[in-house]
C-alpha positions as CSV (number, residue, x, y, z in Angstrom):
1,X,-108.8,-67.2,120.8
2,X,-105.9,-67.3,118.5
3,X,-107.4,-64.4,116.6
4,X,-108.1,-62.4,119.9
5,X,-104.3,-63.0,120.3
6,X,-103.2,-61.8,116.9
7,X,-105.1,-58.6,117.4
8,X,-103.2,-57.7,120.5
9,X,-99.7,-58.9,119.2
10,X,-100.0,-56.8,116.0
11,X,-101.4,-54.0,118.4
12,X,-99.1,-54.4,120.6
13,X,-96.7,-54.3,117.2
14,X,-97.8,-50.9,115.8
15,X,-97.1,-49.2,119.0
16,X,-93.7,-50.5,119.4
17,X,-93.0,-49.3,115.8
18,X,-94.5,-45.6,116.6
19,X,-92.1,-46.3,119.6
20,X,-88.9,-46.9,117.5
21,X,-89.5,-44.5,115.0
22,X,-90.2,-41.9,118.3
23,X,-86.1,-43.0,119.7
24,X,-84.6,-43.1,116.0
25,X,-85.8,-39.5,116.2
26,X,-84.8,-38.4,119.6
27,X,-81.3,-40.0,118.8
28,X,-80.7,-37.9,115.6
29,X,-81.7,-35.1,117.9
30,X,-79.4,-35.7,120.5
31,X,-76.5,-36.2,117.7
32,X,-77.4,-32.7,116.3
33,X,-77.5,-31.1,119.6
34,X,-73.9,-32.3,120.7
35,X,-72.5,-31.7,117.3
36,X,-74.0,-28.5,116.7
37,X,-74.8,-26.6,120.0
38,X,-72.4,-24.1,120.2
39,X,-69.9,-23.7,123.0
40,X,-69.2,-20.5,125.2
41,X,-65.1,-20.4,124.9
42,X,-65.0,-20.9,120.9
43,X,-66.1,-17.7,119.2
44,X,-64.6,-14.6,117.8
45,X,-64.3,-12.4,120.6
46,X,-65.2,-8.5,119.4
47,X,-66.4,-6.9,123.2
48,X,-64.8,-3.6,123.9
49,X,-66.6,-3.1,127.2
50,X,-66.5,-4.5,130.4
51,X,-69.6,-3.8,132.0
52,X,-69.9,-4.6,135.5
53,X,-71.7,-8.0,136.7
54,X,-73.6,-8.3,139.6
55,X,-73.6,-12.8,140.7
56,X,-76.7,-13.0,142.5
57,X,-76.6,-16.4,144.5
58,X,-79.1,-17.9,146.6
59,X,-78.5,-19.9,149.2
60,X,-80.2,-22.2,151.3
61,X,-79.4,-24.8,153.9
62,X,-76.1,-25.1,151.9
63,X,-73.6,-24.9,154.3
64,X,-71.9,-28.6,152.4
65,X,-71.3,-26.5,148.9
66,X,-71.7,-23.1,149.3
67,X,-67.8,-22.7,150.2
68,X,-66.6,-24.6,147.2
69,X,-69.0,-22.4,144.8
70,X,-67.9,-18.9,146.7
71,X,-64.2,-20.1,146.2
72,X,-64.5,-20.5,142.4
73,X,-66.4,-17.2,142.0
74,X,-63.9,-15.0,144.3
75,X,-61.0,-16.4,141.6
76,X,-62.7,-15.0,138.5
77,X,-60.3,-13.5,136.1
78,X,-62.8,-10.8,135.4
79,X,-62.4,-7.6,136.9
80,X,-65.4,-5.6,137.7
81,X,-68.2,-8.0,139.3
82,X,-69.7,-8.0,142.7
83,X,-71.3,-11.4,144.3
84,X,-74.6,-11.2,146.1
85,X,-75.1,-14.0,148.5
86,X,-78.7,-14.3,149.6
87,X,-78.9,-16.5,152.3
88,X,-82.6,-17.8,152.2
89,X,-83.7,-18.2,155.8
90,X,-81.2,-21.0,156.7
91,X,-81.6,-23.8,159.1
92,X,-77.5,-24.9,159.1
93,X,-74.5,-22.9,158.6
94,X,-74.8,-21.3,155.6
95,X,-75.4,-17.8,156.8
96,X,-72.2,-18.4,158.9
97,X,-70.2,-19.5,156.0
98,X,-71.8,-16.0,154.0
99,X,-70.8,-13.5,156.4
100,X,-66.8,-15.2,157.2
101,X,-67.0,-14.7,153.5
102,X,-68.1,-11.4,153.3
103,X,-65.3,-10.0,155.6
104,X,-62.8,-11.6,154.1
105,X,-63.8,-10.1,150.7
106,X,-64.8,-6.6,150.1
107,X,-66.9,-8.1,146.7
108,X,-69.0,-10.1,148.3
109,X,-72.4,-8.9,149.4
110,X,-74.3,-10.9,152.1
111,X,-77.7,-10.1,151.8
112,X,-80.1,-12.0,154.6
113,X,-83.5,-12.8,152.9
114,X,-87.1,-11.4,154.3
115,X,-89.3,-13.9,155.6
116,X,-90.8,-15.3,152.1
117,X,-94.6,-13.9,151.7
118,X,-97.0,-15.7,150.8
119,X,-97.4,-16.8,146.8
120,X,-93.3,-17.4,146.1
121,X,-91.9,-19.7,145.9
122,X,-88.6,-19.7,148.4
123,X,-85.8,-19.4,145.5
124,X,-87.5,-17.0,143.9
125,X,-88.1,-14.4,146.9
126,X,-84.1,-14.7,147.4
127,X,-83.0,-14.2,143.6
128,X,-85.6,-11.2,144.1
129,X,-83.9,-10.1,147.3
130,X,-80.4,-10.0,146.1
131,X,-81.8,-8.3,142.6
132,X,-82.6,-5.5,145.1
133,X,-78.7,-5.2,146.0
134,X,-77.1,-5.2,142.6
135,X,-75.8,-2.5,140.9
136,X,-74.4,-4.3,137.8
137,X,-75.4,-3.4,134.1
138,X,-75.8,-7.4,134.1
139,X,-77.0,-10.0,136.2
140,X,-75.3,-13.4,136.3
141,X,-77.6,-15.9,138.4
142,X,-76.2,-18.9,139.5
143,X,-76.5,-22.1,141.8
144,X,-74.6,-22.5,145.4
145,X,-74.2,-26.0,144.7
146,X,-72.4,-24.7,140.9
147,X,-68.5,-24.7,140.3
148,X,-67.2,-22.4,137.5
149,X,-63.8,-22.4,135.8
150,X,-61.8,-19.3,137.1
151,X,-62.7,-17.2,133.4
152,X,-66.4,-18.4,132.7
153,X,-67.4,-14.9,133.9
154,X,-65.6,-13.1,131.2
155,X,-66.0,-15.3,128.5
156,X,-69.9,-15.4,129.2
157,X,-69.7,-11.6,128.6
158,X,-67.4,-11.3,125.8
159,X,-69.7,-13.9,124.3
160,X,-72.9,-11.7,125.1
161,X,-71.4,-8.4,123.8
162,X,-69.8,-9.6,120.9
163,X,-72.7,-11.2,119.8
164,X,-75.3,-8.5,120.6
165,X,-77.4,-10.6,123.2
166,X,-79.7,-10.0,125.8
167,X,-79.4,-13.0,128.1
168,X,-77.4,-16.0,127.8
169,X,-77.1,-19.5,129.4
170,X,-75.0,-22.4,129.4
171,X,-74.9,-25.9,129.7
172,X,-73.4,-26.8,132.6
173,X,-71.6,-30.6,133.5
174,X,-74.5,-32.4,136.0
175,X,-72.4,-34.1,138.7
176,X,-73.9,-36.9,140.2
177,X,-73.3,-38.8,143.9
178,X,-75.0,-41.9,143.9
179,X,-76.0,-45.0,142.1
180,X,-80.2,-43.7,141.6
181,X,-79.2,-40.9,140.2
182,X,-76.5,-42.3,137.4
183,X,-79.1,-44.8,136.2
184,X,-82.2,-41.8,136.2
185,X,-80.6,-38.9,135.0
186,X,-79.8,-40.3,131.2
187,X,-83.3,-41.7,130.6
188,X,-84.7,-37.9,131.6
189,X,-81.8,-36.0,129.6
190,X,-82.9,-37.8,126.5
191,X,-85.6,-34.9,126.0
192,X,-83.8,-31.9,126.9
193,X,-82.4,-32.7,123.2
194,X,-85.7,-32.3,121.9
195,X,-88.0,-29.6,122.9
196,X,-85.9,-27.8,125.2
197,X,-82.8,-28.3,122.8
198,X,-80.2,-25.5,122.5
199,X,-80.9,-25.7,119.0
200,X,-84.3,-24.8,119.1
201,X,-83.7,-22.3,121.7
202,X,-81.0,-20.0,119.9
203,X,-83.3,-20.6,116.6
204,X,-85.5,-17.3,116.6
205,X,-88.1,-18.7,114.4
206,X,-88.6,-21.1,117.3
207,X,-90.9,-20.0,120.7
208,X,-88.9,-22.3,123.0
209,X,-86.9,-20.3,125.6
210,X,-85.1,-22.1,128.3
211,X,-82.5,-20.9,130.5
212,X,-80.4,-23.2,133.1
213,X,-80.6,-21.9,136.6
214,X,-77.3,-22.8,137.6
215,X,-75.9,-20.4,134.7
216,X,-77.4,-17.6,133.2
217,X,-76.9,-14.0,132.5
218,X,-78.8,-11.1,130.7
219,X,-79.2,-7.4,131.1
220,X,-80.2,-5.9,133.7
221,X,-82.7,-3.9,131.7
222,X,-83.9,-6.9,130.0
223,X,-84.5,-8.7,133.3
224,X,-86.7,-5.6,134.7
225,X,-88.6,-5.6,131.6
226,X,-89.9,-8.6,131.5
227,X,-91.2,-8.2,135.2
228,X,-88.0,-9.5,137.2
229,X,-88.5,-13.2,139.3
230,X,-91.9,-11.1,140.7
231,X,-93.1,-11.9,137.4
232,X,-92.3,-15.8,138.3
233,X,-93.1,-15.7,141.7
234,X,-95.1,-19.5,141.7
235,X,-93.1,-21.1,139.3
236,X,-91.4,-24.2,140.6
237,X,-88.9,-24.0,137.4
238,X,-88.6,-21.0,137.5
239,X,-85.4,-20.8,135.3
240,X,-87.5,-22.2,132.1
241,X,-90.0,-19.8,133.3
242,X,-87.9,-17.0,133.0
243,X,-86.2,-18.0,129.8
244,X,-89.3,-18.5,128.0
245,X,-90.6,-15.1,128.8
246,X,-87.8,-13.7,127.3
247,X,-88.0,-15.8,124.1
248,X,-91.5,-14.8,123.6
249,X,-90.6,-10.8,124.3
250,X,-88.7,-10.5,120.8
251,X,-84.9,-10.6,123.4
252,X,-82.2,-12.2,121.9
253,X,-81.2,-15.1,123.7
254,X,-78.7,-17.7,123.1
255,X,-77.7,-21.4,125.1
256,X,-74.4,-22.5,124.7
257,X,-72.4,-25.8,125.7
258,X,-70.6,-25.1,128.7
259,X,-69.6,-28.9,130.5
260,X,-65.7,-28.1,130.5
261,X,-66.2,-24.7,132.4
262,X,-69.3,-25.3,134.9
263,X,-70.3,-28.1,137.2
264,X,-73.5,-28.3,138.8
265,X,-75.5,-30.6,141.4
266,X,-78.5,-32.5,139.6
267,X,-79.9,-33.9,142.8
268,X,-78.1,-34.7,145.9
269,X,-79.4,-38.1,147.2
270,X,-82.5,-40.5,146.7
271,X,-84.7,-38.0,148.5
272,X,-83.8,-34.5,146.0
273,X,-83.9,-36.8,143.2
274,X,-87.2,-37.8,143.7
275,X,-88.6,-34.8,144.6
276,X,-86.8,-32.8,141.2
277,X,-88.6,-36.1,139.3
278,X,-92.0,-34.4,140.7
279,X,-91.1,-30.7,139.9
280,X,-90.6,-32.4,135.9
281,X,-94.4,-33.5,136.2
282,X,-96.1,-31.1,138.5
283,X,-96.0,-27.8,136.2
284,X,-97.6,-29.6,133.5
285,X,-100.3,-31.1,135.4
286,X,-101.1,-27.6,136.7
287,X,-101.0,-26.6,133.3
288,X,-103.3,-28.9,131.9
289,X,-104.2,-32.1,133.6
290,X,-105.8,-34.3,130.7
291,X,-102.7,-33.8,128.6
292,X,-100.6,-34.0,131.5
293,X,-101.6,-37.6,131.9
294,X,-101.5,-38.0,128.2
295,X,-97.5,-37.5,127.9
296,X,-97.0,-39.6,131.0
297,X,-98.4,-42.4,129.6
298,X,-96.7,-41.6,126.2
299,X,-93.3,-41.6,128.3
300,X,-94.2,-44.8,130.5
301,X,-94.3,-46.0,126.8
302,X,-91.1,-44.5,124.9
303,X,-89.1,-45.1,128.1
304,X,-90.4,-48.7,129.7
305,X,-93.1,-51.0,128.3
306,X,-90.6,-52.1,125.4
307,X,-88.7,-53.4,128.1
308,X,-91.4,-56.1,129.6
309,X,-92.9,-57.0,126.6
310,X,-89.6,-58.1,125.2
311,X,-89.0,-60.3,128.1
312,X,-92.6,-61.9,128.0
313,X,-92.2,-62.3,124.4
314,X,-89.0,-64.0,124.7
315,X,-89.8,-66.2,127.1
316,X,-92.8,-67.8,125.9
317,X,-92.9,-70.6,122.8
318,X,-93.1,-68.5,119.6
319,X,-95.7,-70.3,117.6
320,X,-97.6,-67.8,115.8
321,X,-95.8,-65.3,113.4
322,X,-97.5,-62.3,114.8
323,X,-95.6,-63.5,118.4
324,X,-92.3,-63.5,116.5
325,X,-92.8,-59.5,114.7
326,X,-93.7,-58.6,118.2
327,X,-90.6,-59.9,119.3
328,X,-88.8,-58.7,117.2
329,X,-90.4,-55.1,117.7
330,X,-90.0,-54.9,121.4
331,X,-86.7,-56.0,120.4
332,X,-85.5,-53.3,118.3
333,X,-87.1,-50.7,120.2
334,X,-85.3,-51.9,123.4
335,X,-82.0,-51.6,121.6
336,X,-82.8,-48.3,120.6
337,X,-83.8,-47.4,124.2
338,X,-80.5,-48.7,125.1
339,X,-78.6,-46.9,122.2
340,X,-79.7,-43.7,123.5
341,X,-78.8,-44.2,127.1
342,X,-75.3,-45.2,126.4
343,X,-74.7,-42.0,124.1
344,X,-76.5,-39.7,127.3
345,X,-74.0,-41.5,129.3
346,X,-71.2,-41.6,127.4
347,X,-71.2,-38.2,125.6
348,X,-73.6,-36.1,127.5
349,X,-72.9,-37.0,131.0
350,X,-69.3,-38.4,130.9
351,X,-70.8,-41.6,133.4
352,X,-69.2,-45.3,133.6
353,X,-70.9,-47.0,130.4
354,X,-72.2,-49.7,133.2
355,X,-74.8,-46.8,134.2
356,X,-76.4,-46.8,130.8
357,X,-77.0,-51.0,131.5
358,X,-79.5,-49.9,133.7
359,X,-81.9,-48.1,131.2
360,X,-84.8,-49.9,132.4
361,X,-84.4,-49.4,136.0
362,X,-83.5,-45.7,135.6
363,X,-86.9,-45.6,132.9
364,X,-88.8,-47.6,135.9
365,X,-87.7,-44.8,138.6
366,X,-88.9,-41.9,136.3
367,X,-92.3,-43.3,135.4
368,X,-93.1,-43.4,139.4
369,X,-91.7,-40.3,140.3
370,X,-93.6,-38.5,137.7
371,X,-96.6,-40.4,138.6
372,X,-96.0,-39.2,142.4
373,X,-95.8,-35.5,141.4
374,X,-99.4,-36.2,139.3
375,X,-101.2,-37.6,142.0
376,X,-99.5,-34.8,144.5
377,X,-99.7,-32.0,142.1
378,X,-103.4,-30.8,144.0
379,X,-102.2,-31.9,147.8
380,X,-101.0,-29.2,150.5
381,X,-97.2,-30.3,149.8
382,X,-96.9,-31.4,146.1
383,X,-93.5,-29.8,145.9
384,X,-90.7,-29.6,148.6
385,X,-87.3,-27.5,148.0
386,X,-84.5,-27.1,150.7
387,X,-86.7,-28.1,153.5
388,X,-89.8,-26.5,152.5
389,X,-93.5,-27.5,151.2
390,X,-95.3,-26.1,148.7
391,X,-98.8,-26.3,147.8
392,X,-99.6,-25.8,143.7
393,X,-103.4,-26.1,143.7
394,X,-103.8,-22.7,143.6
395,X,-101.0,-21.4,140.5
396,X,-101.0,-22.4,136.9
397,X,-97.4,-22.5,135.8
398,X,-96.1,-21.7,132.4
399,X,-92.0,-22.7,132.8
400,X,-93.0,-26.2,130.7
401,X,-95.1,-25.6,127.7
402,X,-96.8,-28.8,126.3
């Protein structure tokens, strides 16, 4: 029996080492990617144009943001832009709120969306429709739920010109409302350092190509050659989608930090942040189910067992040595865990440190909204977005590569 129990400890040991060695990695990457992403307002400005931008923003059942992010576009200090305003088949006031908008301002464009066919996704079919109304040289796609500092719009294009680029993106500043979504967001925004790094992304060597939806801007040319949103038409992330076509097109792309200029909306309440924890999982399921289920497990693991097994261990009479290395393991990786939540917190997200306490909660909330959005991934409503249902069964996506 005792052997049987030394077998599992030191089992149970060797993962928890592959886990820690797995954070000290992730945490040197995060380190990297705050100290060396760049940011959009620090660079040596050489544009001589000013080509005009076409803001295409889509809008659905918005009518408690949409004002705020139409009032902070209107005040741009740059001169020749237009704003589309697609109002996706609303259900509140939103298409209200467009057109008082509209007459107010002789540069914003309402734009009332066709009844979605079939195949799109809802999002999508808007950004397509308001694509239809631009005239711009470049188009700057944004969130309505996004708040941008009054000269993000020039300094986005100064910072595409004078670096030669064919679509850009920035970081924006996640706001969160409530207590679930303080304690989930760090544990998930541990990776984005990672694969889906800024580093790796403006790295042209590297295949990973990522944009932010609630920021980013490229040619108009560019985004007509790699197929517009028609050519994304099923994607549920459809900004990664996008971004990583352009990557692997041979167009220059850059991410920059943007948190001081641009605030977005990361999930509204219990209910949007459980259903964006499916959209994380779903596209990779669809993708490929086996390893799907492999990196959920491997994440259950690098974000939660650690966790348990420390407490068990800690708990019980330590007798045998392999009991005390195990504790001493689930220790260090816990620590670690911890370590990397409080610099999310801290650095990436600006949050109350007391948010970053709840690392194991936050970790417990993402394991079992991932696992919903595996088990739903095939059923007639695995995804839902601003009031509407999707079924996946039938689309591979490609916005997450594995």
């Amino acid at each position: 029996m005792e052997l049987i129990i030394d077998i599992i400890n030191y089992s149970l040991t060797a993962i928890l080492i592959g886990i820690c060695g797995a954070w000290i990695f992730l945490i040197k990457s995060m380190i990297n990617s705050f100290k060396l992403t760049p940011h959009l307002d620090k660079f040596e400005n050489t544009s001589k144009t000013n080509p005009k931008v076409s803001i295409i923003l889509p809008a659905r059942n918005e009518e408690e943001f949409i004002e705020k992010c139409l009032d902070s576009l209107i005040k741009q200090d740059y001169k020749n832009y237009e704003i589309i305003v697609i109002d996706d088949s609303s259900e509140d006031d939103t298409g209200k709120i467009i057109s008082e908008y509209a007459e107010k301002h002789v540069n914003v464009i309402p734009v009332s969306a066709r009844p979605k066919p079939e195949g799109w996704m809802g999002k999508n079919w808007a950004c397509m429709e308001g694509y239809k109304k631009a005239s711009g040289e470049l188009l700057l796609f944004t969130d309505a739920d996004t708040n941008h500092a009054k000269n993000v719009v020039s300094l986005a294009v100064k910072h595409l010109n004078s670096f030669k680029l064919d679509a850009l993106s920035a970081i924006p500043k996640m706001l969160t409302f409530d207590f679930w979504t303080n304690i989930t967001l760090p544990m998930i925004s541990t990776f984005l350092h990672t694969r889906f790094s800024a580093l790796n992304v403006n790295n042209p060597s590297k295949k990973t190509g990522y944009f932010f939806g609630s920021f980013f801007i490229l040619k108009k040319t560019t985004y007509q050659e790699i197929g517009t949103h028609e050519g994304v038409k099923h994607e549920i992330i459809e900004d990664g989608a996008l971004g990583k076509i352009v990557k692997e097109s041979g167009y220059k792309m850059k991410m920059v930090r943007g948190e001081h200029l641009i605030d977005a909306v990361w999930a509204r309440d219990k209910s949007t942040l459980w259903n964006a924890l499916k959209r994380l999982m779903v596209p990779l399921y669809l993708e490929n189910g086996k390893i799907a289920i492999g990196v959920f497990f491997a994440i259950v693991f690098l974000l939660f067992v650690p966790f348990p097994i420390f407490a068990i261990s800690a708990s019980l009479p330590i007798e045998e040595t392999s009991a005390k290395i195990l504790c001493i393991a689930s220790a260090i990786a816990s620590i670690l865990i911890y370590t990397g939540a409080i610099i999310e917190v801290k650095v990436g997200l600006g949050l109350r440190f007391v948010y970053a306490l709840f690392a194991p909660l936050g970790s417990l909330v993402v394991i079992s909204g991932f696992l919903s959005g595996l088990l739903k991934a095939k059923r007639s409503s695995s995804v839902s977005w601003r009031g509407r249902s999707y079924s996946m069964k039938d689309h591979t996506q490609s916005s997450i590569k594995i």
